[in-house]
N, C-alpha and C positions, 0 to 999 in steps of 0.2 A: 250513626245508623238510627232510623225510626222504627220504633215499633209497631205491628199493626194493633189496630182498636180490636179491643176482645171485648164482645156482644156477652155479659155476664148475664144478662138476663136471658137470654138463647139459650147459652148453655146451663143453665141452673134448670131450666124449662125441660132440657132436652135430657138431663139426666133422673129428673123427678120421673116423666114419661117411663125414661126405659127402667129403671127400678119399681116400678109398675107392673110392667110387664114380665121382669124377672121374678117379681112376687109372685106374678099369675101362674106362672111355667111351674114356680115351685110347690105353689098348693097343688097344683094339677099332678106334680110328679110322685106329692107324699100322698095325695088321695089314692093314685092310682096303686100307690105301693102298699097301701094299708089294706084294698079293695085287695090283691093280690096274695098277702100275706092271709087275711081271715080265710079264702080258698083254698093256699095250701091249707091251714091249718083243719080246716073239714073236712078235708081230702084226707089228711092224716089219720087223725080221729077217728072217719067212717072207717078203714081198713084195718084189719090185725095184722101187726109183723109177719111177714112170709119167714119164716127160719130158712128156709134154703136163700134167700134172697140177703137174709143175713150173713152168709158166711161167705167169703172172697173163694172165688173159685182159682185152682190151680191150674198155670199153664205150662203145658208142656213145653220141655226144655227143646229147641232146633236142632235135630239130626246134623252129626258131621258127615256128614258121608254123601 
């Protein structure tokens, strides 16, 4: 059986490209996540604990009948 010819330099080419692009996606994903985090964290900080918001509220238990 023959082998086909494998283009190493195509593909050396094709995976520098897409690890490029994976790099891009991922700055973009930790920018966005860092951008998102500092606004909870202001959002937090501007508000005082609700105390009623603190405490799990009880639910009524479902009628047998």
């Amino acid at each position: 059986m023959v082998r086909a010819k494998v283009d190493t330099q195509r593909d050396e080419r094709a995976k520098r490209e897409s690890q490029i692009v994976i790099d891009a996606e991922r700055a973009a994903r930790e920018a966005k996540t860092a951008r998102l985090r500092e606004l909870r964290l202001a959002a937090q900080s501007s508000q005082e604990p609700n105390p009623a918001r603190l405490k799990p509220t009880r639910r009524r238990a479902p009628s047998k009948g």
